[in-house]
C-alpha positions as CSV (number, residue, x, y, z in Angstrom):
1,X,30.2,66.8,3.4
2,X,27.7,64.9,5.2
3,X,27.0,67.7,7.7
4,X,26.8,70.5,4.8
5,X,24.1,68.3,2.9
6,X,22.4,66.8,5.7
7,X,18.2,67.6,4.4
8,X,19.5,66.0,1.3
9,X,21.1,63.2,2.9
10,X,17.7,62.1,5.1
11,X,16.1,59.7,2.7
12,X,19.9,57.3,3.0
13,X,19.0,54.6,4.8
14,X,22.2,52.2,4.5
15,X,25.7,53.5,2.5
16,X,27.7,50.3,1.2
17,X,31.7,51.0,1.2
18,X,34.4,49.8,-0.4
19,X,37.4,48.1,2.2
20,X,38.8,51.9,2.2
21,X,36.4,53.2,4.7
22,X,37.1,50.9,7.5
23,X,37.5,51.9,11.0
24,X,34.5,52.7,13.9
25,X,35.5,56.3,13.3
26,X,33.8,56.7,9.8
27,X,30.7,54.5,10.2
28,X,30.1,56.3,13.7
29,X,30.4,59.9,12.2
30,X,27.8,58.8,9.5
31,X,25.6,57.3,12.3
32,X,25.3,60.7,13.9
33,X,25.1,63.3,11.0
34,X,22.9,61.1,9.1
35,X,21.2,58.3,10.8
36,X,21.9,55.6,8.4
37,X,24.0,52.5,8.8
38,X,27.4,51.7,6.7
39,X,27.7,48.2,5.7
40,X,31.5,47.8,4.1
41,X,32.2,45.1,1.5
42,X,35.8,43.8,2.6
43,X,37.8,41.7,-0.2
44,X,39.0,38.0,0.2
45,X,42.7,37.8,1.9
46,X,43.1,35.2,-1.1
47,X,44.4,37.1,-3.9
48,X,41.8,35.5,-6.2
49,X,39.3,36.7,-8.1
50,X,35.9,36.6,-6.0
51,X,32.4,38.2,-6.6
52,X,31.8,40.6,-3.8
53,X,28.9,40.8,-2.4
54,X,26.2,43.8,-3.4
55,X,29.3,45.1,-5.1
56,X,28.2,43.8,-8.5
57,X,24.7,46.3,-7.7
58,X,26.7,49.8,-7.5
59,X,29.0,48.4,-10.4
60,X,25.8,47.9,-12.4
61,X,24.1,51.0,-11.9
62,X,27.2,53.1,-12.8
63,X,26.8,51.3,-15.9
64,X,23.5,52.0,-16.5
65,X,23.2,55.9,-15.6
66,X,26.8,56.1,-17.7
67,X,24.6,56.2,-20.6
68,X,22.9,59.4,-19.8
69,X,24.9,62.3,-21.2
70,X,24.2,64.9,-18.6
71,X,25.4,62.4,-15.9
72,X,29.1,62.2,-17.3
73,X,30.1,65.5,-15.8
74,X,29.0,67.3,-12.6
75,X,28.3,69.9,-14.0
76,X,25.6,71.3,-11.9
77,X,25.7,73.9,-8.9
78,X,24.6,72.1,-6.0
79,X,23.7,68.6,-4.8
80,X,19.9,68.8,-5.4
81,X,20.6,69.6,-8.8
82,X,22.8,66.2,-9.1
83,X,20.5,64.2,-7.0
84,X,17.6,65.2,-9.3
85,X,19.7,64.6,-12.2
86,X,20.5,61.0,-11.1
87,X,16.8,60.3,-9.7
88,X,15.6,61.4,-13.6
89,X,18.1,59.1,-15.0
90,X,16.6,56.1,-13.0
91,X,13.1,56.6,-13.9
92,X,14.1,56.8,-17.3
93,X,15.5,53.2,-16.8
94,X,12.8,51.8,-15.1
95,X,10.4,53.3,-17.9
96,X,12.4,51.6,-20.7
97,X,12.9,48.2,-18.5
98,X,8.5,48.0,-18.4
């Protein structure tokens, strides 16, 4: 995917992951298609309930753009459309949060 939509891709600078992309083999195929480095939130071996770290950021901004109707579905045709879509939604936030 990241090779299809690399010119849309060149403004990522750093993709945080959830424990299920581990391994050299995914962060190094995203260093060369798109330049930017991966930086993967592992959980505690404790089975207790921790905060993870920058985790709590992508959780909240799902929340946020989750209130935008035309964000509930992917509806659109291709990934510009989405990205614009999303990049709307956020100014819209930041213009109700000023």
């Amino acid at each position: 995917m990241c090779e299809r939509h690399k010119k849309a891709l060149d403004k990522v600078t750093n993709i945080l992951c959830d424990g299920g992309y581990t391994g050299p083999s995914f962060a190094q195929s995203i260093k060369e298609t798109i330049d930017c480095s991966v930086e993967i939130i592992k959980r505690s071996e404790l089975h207790k309930f921790v905060v993870l770290s920058k985790r709590w950021i992508v959780e909240r901004t799902f929340a946020w753009l989750e209130n935008y109707r035309r964000l509930w579905k992917n509806c659109e045709r291709t990934l510009e459309n989405s990205r614009q879509s999303c990049l709307l939604a956020g100014v819209a936030i930041l213009l109700k949060r000023f």
